[in-house]
N, CA, C and O of each residue as an XYZ file, in Angstrom:
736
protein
N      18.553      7.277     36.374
C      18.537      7.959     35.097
C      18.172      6.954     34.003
O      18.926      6.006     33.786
N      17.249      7.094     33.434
C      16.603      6.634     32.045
C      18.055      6.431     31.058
O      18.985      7.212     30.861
N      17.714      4.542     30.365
C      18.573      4.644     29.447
C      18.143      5.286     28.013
O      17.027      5.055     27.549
N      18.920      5.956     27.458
C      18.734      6.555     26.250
C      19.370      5.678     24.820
O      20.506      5.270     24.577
N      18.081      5.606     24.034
C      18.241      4.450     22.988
C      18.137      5.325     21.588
O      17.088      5.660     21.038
N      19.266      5.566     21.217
C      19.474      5.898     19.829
C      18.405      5.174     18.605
O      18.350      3.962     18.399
N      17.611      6.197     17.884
C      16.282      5.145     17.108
C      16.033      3.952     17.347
O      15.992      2.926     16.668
N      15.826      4.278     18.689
C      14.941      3.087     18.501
C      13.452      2.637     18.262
O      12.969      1.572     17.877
N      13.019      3.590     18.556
C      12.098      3.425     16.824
C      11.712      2.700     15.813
O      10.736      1.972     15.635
N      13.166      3.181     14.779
C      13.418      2.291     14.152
C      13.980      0.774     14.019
O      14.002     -0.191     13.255
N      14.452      1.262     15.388
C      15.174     -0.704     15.563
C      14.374     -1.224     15.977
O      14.622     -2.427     16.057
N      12.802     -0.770     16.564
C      11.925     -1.910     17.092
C      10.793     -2.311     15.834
O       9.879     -3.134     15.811
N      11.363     -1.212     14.684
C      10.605     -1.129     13.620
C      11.120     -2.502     12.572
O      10.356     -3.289     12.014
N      12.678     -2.505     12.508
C      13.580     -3.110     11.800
C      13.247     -4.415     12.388
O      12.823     -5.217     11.556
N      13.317     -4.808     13.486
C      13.117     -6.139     14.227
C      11.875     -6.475     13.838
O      11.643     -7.504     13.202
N      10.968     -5.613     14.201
C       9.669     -6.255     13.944
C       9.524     -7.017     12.496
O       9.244     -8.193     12.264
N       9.778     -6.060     11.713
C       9.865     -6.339      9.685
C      10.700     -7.687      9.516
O      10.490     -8.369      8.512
N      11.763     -8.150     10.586
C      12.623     -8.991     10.018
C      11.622    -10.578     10.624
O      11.597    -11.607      9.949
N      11.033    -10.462     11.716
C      10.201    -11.227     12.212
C       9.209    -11.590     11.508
O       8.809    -12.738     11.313
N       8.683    -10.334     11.004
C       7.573    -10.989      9.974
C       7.767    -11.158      8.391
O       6.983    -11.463      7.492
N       8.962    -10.877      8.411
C       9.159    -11.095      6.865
C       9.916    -13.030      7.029
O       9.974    -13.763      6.041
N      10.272    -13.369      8.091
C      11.249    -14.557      8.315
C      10.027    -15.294      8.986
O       9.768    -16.271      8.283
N       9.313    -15.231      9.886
C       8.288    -15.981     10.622
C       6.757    -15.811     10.607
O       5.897    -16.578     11.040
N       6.640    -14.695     10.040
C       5.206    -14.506     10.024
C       4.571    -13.838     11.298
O       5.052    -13.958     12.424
N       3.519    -13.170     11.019
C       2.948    -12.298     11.804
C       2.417    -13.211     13.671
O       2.234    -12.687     14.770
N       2.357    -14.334     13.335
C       1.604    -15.013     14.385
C       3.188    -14.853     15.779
O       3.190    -14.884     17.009
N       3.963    -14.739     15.058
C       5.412    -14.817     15.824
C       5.657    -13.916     16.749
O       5.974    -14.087     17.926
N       5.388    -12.329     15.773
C       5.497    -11.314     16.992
C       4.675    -11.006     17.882
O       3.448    -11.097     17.848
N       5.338    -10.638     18.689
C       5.004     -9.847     20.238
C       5.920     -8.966     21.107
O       7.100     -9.010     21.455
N       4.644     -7.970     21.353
C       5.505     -7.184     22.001
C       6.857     -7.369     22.939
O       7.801     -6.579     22.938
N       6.774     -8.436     23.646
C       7.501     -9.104     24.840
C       8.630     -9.638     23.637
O       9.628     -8.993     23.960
N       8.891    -10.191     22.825
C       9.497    -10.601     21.891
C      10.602     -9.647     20.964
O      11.664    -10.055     20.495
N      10.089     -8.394     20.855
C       9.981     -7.335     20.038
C      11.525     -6.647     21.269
O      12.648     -6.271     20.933
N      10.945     -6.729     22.568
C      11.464     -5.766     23.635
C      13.255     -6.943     23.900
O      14.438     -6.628     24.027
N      12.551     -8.222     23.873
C      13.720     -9.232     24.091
C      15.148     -8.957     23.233
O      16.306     -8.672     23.538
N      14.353     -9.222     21.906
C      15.394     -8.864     21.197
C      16.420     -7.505     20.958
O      17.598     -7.493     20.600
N      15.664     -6.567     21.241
C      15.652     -5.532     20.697
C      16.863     -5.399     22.604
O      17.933     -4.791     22.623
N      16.552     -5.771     23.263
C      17.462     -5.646     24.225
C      16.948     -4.446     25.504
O      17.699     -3.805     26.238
N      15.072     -4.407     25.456
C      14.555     -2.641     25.864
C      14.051     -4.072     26.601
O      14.187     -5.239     26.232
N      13.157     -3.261     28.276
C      11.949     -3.271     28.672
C      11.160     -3.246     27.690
O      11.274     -2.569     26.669
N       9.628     -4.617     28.204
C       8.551     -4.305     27.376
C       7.860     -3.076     27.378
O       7.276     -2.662     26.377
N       7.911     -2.249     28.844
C       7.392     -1.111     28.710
C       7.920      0.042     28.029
O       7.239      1.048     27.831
N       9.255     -0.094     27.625
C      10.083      0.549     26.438
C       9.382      0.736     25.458
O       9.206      1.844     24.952
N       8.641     -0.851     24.858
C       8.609     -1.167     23.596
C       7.401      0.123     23.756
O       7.520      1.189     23.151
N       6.347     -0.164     24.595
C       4.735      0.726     24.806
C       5.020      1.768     24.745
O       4.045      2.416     24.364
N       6.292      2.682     24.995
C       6.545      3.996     24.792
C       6.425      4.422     23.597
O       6.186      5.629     23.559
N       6.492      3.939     22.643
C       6.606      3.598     21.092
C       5.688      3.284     20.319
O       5.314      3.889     19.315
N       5.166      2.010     20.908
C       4.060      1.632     19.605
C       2.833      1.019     21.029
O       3.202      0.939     22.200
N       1.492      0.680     20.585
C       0.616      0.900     21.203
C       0.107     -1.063     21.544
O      -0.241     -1.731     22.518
N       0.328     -1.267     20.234
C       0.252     -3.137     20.201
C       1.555     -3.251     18.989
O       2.407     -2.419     18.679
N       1.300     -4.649     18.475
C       1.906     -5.074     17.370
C       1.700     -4.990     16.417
O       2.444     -5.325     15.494
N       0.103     -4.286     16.292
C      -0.374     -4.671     15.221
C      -0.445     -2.745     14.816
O      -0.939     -2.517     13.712
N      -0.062     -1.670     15.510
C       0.498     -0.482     15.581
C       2.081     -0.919     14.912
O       2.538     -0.320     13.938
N       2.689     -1.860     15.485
C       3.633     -1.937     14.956
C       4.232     -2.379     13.158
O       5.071     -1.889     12.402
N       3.305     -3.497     13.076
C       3.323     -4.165     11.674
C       2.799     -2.765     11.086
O       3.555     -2.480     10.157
N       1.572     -1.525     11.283
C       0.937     -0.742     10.512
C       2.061      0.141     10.347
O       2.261      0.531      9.197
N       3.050      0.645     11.499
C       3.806      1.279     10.937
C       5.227      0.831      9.717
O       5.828      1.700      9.087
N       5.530     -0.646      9.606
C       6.593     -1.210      8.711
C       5.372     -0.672      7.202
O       5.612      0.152      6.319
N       4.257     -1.410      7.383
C       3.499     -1.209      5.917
C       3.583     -0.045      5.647
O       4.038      0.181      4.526
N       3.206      1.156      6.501
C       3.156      2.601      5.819
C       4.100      3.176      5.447
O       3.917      4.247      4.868
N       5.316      2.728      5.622
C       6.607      2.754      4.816
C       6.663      2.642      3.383
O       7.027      3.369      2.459
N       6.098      1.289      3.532
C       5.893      0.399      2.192
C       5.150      1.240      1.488
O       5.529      1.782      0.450
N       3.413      1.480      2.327
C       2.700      2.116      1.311
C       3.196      3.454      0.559
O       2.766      3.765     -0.552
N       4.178      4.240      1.300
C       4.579      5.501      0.883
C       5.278      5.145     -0.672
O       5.164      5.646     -1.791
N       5.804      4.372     -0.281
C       6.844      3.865     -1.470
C       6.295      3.271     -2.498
O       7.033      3.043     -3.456
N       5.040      2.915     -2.562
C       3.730      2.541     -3.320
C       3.276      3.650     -4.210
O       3.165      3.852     -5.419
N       3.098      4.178     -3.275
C       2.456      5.879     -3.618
C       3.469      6.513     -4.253
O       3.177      7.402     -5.054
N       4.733      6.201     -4.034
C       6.019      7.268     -5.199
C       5.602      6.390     -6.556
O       5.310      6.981     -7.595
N       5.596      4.968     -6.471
C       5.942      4.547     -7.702
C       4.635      4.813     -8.552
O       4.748      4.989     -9.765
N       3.038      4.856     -7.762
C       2.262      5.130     -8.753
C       2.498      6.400     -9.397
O       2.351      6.601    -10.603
N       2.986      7.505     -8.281
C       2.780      8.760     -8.987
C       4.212      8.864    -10.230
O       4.268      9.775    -11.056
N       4.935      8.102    -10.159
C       5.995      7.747    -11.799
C       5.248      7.242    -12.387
O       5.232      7.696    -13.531
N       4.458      6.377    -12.205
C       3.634      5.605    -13.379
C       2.877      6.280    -13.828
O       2.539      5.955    -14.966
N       2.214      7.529    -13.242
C       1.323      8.673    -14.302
C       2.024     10.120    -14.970
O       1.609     10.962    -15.767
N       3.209      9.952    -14.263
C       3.566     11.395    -14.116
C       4.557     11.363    -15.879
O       5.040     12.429    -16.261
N       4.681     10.474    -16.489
C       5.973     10.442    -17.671
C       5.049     10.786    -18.436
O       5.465     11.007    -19.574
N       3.385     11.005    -18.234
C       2.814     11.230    -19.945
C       2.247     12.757    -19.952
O       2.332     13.663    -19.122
N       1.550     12.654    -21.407
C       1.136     14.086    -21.589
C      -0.200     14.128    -22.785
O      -0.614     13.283    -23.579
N      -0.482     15.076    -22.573
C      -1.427     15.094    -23.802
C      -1.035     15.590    -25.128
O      -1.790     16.133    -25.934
N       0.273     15.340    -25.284
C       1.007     15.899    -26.711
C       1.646     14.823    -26.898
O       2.655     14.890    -27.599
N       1.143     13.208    -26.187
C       1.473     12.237    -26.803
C       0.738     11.720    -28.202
O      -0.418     11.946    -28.561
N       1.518     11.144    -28.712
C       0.720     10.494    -30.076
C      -0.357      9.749    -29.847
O      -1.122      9.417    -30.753
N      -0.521      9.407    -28.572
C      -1.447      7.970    -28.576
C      -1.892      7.984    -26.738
O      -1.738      6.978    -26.045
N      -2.367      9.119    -26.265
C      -3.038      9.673    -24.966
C      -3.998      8.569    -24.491
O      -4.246      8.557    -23.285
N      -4.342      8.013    -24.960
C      -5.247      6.683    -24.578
C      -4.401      5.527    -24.616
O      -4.850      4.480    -24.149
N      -3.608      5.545    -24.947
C      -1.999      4.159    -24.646
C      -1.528      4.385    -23.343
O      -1.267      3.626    -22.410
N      -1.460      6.003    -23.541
C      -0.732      6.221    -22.129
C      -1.303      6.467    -20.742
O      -0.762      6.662    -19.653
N      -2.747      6.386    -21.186
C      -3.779      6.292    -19.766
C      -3.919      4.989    -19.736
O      -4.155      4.600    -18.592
N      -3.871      4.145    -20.526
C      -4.184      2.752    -19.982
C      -2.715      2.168    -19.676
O      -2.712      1.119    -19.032
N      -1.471      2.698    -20.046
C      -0.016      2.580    -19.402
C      -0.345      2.667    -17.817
O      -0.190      1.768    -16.991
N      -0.837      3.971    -17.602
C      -0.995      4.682    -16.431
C      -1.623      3.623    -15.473
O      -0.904      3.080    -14.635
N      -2.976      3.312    -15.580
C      -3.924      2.503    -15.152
C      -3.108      1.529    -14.801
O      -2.756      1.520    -13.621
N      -2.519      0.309    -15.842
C      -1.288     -0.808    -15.155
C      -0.442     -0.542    -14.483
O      -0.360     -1.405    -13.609
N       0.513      0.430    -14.340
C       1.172      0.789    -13.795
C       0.610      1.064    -12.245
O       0.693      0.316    -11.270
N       0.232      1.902    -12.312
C      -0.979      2.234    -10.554
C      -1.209      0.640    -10.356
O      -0.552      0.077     -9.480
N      -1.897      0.080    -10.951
C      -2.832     -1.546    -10.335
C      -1.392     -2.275     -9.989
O      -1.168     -2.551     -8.811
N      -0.692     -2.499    -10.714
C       0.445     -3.377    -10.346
C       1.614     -2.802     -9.453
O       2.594     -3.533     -9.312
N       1.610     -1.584     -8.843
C       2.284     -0.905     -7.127
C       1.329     -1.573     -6.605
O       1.695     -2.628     -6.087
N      -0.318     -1.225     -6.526
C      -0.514     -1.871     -5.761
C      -0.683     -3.230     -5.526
O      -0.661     -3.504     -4.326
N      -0.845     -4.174     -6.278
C      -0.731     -5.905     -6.301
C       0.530     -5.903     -5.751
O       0.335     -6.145     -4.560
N       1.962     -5.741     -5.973
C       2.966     -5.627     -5.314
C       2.924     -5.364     -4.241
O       3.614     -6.045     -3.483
N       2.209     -4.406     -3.752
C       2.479     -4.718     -2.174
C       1.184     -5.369     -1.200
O       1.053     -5.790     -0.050
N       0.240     -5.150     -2.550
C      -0.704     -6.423     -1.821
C      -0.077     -7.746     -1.427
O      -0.382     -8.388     -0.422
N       1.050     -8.163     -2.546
C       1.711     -9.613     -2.227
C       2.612     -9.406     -1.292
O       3.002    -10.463     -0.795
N       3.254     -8.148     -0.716
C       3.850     -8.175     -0.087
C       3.741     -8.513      1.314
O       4.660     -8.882      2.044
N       2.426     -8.337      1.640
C       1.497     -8.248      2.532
C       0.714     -9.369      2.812
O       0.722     -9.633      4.014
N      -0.010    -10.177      2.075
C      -0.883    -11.036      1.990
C      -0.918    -12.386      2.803
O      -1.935    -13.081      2.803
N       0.389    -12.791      3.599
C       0.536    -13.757      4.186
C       0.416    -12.938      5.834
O       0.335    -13.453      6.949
N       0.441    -11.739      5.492
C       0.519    -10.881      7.074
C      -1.081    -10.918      6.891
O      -1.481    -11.749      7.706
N      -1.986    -10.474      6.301
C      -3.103    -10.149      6.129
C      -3.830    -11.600      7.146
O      -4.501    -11.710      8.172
N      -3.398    -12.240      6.436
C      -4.225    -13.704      6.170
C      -3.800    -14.021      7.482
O      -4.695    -14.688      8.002
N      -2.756    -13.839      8.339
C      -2.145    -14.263      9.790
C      -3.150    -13.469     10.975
O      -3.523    -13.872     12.077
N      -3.415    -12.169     10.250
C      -4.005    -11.464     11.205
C      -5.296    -11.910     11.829
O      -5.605    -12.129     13.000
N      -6.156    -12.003     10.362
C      -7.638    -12.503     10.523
C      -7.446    -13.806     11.538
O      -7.988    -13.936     12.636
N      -6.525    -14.753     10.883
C      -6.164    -16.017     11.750
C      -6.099    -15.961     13.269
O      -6.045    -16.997     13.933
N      -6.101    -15.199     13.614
C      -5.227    -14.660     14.820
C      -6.532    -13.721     15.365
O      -6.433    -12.968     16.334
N      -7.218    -13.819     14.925
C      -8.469    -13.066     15.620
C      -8.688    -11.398     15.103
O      -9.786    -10.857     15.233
N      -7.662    -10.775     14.589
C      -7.352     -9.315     14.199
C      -8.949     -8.855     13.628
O      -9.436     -9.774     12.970
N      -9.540     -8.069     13.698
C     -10.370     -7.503     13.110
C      -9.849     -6.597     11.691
O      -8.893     -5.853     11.474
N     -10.951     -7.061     10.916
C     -10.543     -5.960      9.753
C     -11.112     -4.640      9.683
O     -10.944     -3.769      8.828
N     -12.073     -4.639     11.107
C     -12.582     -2.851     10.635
C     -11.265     -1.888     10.716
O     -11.343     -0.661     10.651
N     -10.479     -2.354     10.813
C      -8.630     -1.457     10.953
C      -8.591     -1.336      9.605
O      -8.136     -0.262      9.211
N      -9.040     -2.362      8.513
C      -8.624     -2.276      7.384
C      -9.365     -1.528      6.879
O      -8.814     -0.446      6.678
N     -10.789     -1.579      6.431
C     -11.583     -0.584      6.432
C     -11.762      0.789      7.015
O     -12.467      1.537      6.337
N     -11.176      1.368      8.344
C     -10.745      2.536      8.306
C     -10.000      2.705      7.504
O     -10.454      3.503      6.684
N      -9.012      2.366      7.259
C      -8.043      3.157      6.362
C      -7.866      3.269      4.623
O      -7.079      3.806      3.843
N      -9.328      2.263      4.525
C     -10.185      1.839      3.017
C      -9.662      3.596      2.219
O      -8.803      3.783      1.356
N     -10.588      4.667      2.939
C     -11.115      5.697      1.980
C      -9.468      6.114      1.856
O      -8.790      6.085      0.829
N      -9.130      6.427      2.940
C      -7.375      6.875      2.760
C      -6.739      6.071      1.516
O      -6.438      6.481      0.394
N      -6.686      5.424      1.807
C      -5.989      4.978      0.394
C      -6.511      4.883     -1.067
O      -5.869      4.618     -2.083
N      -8.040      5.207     -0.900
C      -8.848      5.306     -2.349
C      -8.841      6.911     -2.417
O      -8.983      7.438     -3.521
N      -8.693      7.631     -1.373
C      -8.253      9.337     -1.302
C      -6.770      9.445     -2.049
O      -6.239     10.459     -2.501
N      -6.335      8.256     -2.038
C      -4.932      8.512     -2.362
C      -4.469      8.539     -4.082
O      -3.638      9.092     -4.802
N      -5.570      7.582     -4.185
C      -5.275      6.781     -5.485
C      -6.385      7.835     -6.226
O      -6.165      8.010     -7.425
N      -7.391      8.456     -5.734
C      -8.245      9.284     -6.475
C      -7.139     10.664     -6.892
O      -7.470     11.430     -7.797
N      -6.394     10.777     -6.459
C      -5.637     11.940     -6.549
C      -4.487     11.620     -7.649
O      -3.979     12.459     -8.393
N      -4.193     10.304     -7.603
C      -3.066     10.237     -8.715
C      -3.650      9.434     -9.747
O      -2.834      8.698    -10.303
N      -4.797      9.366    -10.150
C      -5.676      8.795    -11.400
C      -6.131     10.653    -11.853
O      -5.969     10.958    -13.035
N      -6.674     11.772    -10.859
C      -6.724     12.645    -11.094
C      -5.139     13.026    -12.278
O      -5.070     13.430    -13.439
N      -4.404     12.761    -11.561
C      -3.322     13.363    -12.106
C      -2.889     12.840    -13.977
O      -2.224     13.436    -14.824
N      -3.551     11.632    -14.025
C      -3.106     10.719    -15.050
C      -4.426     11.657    -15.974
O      -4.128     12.248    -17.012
N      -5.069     11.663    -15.725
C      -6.372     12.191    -16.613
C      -6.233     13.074    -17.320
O      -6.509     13.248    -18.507
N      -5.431     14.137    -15.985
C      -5.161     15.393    -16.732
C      -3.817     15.454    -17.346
O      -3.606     16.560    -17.844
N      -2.882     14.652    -17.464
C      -1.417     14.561    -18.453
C      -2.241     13.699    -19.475
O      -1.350     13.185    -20.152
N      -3.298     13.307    -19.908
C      -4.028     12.260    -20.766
C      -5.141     13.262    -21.232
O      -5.722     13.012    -22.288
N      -5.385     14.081    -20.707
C      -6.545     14.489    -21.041
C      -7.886     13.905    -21.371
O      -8.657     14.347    -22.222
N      -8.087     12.791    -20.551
C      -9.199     12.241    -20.772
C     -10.092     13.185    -19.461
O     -10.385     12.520    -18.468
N     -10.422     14.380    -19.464
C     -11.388     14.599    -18.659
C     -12.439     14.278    -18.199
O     -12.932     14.523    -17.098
N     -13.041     13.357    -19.580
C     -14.376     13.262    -18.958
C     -14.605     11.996    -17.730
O     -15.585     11.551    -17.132
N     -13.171     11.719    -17.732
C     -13.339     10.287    -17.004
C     -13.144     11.232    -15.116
O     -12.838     10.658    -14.071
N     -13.370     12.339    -15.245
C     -13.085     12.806    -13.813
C     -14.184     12.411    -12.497
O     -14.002     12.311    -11.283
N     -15.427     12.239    -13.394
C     -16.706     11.937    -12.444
C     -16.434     10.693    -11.869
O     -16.607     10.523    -10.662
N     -15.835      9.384    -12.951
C     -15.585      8.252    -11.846
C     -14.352      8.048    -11.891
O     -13.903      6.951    -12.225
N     -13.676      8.953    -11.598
C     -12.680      8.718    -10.558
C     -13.054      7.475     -9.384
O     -12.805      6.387     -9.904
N     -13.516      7.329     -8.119
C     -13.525      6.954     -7.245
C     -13.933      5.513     -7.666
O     -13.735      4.529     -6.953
N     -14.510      5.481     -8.871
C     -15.303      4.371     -8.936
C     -13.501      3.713     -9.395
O     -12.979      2.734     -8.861
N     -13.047      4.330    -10.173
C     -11.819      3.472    -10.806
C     -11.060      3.183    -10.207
O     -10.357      2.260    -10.617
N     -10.643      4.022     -8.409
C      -9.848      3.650     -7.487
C     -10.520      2.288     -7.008
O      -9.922      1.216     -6.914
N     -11.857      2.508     -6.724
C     -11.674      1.105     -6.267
C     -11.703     -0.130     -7.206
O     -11.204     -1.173     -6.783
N     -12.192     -0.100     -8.317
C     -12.012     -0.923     -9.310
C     -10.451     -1.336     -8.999
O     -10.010     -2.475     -8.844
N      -9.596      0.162     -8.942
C      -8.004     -0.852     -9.354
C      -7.714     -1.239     -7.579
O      -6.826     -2.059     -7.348
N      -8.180     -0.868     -6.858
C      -8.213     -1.624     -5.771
C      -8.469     -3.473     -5.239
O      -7.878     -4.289     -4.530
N      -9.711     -3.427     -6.093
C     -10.187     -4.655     -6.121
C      -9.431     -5.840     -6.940
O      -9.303     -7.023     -6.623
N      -8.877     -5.006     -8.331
C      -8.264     -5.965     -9.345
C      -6.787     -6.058     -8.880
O      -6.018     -6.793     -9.499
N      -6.385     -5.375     -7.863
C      -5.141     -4.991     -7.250
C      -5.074     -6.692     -6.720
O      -3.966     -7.214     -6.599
N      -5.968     -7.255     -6.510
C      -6.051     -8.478     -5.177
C      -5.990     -9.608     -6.308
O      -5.396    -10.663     -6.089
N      -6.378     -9.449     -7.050
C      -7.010    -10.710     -7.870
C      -5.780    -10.995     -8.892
O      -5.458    -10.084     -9.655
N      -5.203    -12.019     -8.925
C      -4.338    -12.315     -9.702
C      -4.749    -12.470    -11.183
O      -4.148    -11.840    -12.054
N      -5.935    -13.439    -11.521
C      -6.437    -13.724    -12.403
C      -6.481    -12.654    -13.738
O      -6.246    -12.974    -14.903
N      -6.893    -11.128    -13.178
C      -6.864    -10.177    -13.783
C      -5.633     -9.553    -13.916
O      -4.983     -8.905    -13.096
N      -5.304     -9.983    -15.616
C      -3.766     -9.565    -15.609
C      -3.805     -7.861    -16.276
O      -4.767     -7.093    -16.303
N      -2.093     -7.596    -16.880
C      -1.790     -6.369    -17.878
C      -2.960     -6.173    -18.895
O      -3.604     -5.158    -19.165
N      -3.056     -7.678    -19.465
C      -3.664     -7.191    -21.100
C      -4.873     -6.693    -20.392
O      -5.085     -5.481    -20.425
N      -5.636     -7.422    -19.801
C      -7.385     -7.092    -19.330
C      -7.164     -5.940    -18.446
O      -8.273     -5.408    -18.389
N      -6.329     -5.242    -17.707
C      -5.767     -3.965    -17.446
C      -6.457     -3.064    -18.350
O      -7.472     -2.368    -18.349
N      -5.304     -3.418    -19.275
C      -5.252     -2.203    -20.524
C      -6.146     -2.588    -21.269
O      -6.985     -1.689    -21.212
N      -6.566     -3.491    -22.053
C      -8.247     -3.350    -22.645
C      -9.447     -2.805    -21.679
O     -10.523     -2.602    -22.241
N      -9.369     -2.578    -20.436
C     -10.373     -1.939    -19.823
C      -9.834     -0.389    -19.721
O     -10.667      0.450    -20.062
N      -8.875     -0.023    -19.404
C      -8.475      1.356    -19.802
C      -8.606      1.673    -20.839
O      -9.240      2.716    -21.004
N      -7.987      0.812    -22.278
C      -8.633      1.307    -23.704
C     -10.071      1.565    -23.848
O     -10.573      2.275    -24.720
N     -10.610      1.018    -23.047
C     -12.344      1.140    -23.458
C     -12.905      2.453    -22.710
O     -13.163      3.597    -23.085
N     -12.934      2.168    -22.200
C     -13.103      3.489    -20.636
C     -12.465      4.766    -21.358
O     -13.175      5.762    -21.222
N     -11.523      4.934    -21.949
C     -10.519      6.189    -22.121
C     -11.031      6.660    -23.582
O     -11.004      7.805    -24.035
N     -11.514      5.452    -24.214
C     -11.818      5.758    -26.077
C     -12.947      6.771    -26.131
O     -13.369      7.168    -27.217
């Protein structure tokens, strides 16, 4: 009779996160993952497919939780604000800096992967998904802002705050002077 493991799931999820948040991505392995965790490695395969299935599922946690905080960062304004172009370029920082946050959260995993041979067309699949994501809650900011006309580049501005998402250099103020301009 099969032993039965209460979430574990999540405990191979929890282990994994504590591994790479304490050692870095080059550390885990499946065989590692199963040790600790106290399962067969073929346990662990019931579950997740590699490690790198595994690290994607700790991030999409993260990213969800990304995705709540942008949609607070657009969702407090309106177009019966005094100053609708303050609060789209509020909006705009707010969105860019969830995501720089968990770009940094990430960035030493990123950088381990490539190291490690990982391909990034993984990352690039999941490119449009997350500019699908962010097109939808810049949608949302537009229309509590009423800047409509900015609806055509949408996509262009997801990836704009995508790109400036990475770059430290590009701070709040140059944020919001490019939203002031764009929105005027």
């Amino acid at each position: 009779m099969p032993k039965i493991f209460p979430n574990l799931q999540q405990t191979l999820l929890d282990k994994t996160a504590l591994i790479l948040r304490e050692e870095g991505y080059s550390a885990l392995s499946i065989r590692r993952i199963a040790a600790e965790c106290h399962v067969a490695t073929g346990t662990v395969y019931n579950y997740f497919k590699s490690k790198d299935e595994m690290v994607a599922g700790i991030m999409l946690v993260d990213w969800n939780k990304t995705v709540d905080d942008m949609k607070n960062a657009v969702t407090n304004f309106s177009i019966d604000s005094d100053d609708p172009n303050q609060e789209f370029s509020n909006g705009m920082v707010g969105v860019t800096m969830s995501i720089r946050n968990f770009n940094n959260r990430y960035v030493a995993t990123f950088g381990q992967f490539e190291e490690a041979g990982g391909s990034m067309n993984i990352v690039q699949k999941y490119h449009h998904l997350l500019r699908d994501q962010i097109d939808d809650i810049l949608l949302k900011l537009i229309e509590n802002t009423g800047n409509n006309d900015l609806r055509a580049v949408i996509p262009i501005l997801s990836e704009t705050i995508l790109t400036v998402s990475q770059r430290d250099d590009i701070d709040n103020v140059m944020i919001r002077e490019f939203a002031e301009i764009i929105s005027a």
